[in-house]
N, C-alpha and C positions, 0 to 999 in steps of 0.2 A: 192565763198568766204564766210567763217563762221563769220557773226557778232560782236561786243565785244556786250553780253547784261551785262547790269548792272538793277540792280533792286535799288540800295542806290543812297544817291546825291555823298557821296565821291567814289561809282565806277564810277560814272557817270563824275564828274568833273576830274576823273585819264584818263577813257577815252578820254574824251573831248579835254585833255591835251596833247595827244597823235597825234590828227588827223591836218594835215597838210593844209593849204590851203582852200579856201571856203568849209563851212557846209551850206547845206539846210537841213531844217527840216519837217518830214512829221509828224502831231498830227494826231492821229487815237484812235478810242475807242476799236480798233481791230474786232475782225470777220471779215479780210480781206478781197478782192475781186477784180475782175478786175478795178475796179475803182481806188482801191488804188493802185493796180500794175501799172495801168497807173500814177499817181501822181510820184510813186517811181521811174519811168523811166524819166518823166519830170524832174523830181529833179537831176537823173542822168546824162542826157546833160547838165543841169543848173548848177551843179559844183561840185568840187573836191572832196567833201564828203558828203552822204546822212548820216542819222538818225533818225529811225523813233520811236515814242512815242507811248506805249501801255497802254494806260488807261481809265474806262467806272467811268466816271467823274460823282459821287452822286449830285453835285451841280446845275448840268445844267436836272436836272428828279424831275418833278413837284409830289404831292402825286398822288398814284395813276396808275403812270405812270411805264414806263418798265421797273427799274433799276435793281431789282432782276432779271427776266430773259432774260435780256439783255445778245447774245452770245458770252460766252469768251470762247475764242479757239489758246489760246498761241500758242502752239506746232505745230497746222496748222498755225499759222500766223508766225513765225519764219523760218517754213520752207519758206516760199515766203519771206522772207527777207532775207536768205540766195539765193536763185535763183536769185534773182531781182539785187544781189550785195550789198547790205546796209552793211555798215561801221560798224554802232553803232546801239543797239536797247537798251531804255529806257522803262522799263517796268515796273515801281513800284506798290508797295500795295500798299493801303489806307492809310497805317499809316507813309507812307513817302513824301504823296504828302498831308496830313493832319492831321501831330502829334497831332494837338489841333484843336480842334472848329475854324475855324475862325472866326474872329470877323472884322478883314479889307478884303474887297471884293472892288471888280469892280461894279459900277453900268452903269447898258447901257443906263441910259436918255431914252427922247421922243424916240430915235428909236428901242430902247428893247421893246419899250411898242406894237405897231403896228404890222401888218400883222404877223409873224408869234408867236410875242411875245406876242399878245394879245390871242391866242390862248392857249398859253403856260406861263401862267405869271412866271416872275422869271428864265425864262429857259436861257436868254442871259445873264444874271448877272451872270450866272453858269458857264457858257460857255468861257465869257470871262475873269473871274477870272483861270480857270485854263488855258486857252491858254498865258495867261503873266505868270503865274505861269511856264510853260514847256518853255516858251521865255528865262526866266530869268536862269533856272538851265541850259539849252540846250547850249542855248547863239548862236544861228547859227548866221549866215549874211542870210539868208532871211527861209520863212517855205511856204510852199504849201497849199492849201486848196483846195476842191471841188467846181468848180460852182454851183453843183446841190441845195448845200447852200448857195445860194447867200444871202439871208440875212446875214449870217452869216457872209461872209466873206466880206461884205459891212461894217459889225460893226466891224469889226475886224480890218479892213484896218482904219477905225475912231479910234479906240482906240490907233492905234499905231500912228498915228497921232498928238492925242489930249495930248499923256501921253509922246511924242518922245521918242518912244521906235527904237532904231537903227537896224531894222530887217526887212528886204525887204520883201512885202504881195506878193506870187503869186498867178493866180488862173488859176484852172485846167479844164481843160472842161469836161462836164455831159457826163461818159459812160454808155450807154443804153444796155441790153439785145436784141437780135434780134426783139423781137415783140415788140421793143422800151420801156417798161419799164426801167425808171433810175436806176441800180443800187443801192441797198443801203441794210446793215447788216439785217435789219428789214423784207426785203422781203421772208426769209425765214418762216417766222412768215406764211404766208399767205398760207392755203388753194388753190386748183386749182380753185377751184370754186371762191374763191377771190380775187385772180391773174389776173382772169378776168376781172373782175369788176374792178380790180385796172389798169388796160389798158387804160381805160378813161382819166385819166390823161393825159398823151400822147399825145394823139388821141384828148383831146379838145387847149390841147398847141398849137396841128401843125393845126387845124382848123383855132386857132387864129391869127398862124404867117401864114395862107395860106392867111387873110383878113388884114393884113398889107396896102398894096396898099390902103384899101378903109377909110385908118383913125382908130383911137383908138377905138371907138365907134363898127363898124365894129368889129375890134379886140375880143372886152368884149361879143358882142353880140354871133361869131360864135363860142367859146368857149364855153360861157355858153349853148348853145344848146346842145351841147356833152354830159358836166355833167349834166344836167336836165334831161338827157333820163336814164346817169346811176343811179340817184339819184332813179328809178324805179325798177331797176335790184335786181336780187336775188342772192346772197346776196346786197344791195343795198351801195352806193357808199356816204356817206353821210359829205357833201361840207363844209368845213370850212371856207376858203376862197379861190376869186379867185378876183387876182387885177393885174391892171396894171402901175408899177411903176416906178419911178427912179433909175437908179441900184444903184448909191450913198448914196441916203437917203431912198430909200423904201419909200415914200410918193406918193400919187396916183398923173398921169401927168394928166393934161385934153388939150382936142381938144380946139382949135389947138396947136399941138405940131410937133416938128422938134426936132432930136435925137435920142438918145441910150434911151431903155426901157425893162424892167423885167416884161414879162407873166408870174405871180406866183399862183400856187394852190397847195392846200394842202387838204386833206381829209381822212375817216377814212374808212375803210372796215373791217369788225369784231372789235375785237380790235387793231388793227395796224394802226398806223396813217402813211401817206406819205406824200411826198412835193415832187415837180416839178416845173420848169419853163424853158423858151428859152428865151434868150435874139433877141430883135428886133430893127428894126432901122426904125423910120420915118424919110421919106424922106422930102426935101420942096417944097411946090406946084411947078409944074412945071411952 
């Protein structure tokens, strides 16, 4: 099945007008990939109509940062919206998701500020201004997002909350490359030799969640051992952060704890920055 793509709000809302029955909606910056094709197929048991969004959003890229060679790859990303079944694809320029400067934006509070947002100032204000922005034209009954950004989709699931926005938050589980690397547009960026390096990631998450059993402490500990030895490597692996949180508020838990928690690292290898984490459960003493 071919698509309807609209690139304007009024193709957009003639489409929209058109589709029968539950929409999910999948936001993508495009340069598609297994990861999003898994989304796209959650979305598609999830209900009657998929949509996905194609736009590499200026707001949420700090100076500096990748916005310019960030990969747009429409015509391979359509094809896979075509394959995958998608209904509708929303794919606008710049000057239709931002005729004017804005001047009313979303701000993310205390939780834009931390772990990945302290890294990134300003990059969750961006983020979450255009995911209500694509809420609002799209209009599904619920949109999908990646675990792999759980921050993200922590604040996200807050904002639609705080702002009652009537739009069910899904989240999609982290698809990994065979040598367990997370998935993500950016990795093509990377050199072999960096690719390597960038393995660590991984490799100190599932260290972490293999020390579960012995408490948080444990946790931080056999991770960080991971990254400390890549922090050596050539190209070297050099850490941003690495924390162990709330999945709700992203705020560090401390021992003793019982419950759900987010192993999150992020770090940079050449110039590409990555982020990872596994979600964990402590148990209560027995």
């Amino acid at each position: 099945m071919t698509p309807t793509i609209t690139r304007t709000r009024d193709e957009l809302a003639e489409a929209r007008s058109r589709i029968k029955g539950s929409l999910m909606l999948v936001p993508t910056m495009g340069a598609l990939h297994e990861g999003h094709r898994s989304l796209i197929q959650q979305a598609r048991r999830s209900a009657d109509a998929v949509a996905v969004s194609i736009f590499v959003n200026p707001l949420q890229f700090g100076p500096g940062e990748d916005f310019d060679r960030y990969p747009r790859t429409l015509a391979a990303d359509l094809e896979i919206c075509t394959a995958e079944g998608v209904d509708l694809v929303f794919a606008p320029p710049h000057s239709v998701m931002y005729p004017d400067a804005p001047q009313v934006t979303i701000k993310s509070g205390p939780m834009g500020e931390i772990v990945e947002g302290a890294t990134r100032p300003g990059h969750f204000d961006g983020m979450l201004t255009v995911v209500l922005k694509l809420l609002n034209l799209v209009r599904p009954d619920a949109a999908i997002f990646g675990e792999k950004d759980a921050q993200q989709l922590a604040m996200i699931r807050r904002m639609v909350a705080d702002l009652n926005v009537p739009v069910e938050i899904v989240g999609g589980p982290t698809v990994r490359e065979p040598d367990g690397l997370a998935l993500s547009s950016r990795n093509r960026y990377l050199s072999e030799a960096e690719r390597q390096t960038a393995l660590a990631l991984s490799r100190a998450l599932q260290a972490g969640a293999d020390a579960t059993s012995e408490g948080p402490e444990a946790v931080i500990a056999a991770a960080s051992t991971v990254l400390d030895k890549a922090a050596t490597a050539d190209p070297p692996l050099l850490i941003d952060y690495l924390v162990l949180v709330d999945p709700a508020t992203f705020t560090a838990i401390t021992p003793p704890y019982v419950g759900s928690a987010v192993l999150a690292a992020a770090g940079r290898v050449g110039a590409t920055h990555l982020i990872d984490n596994v979600p964990l459960q402590f148990p209560e003493e027995p």
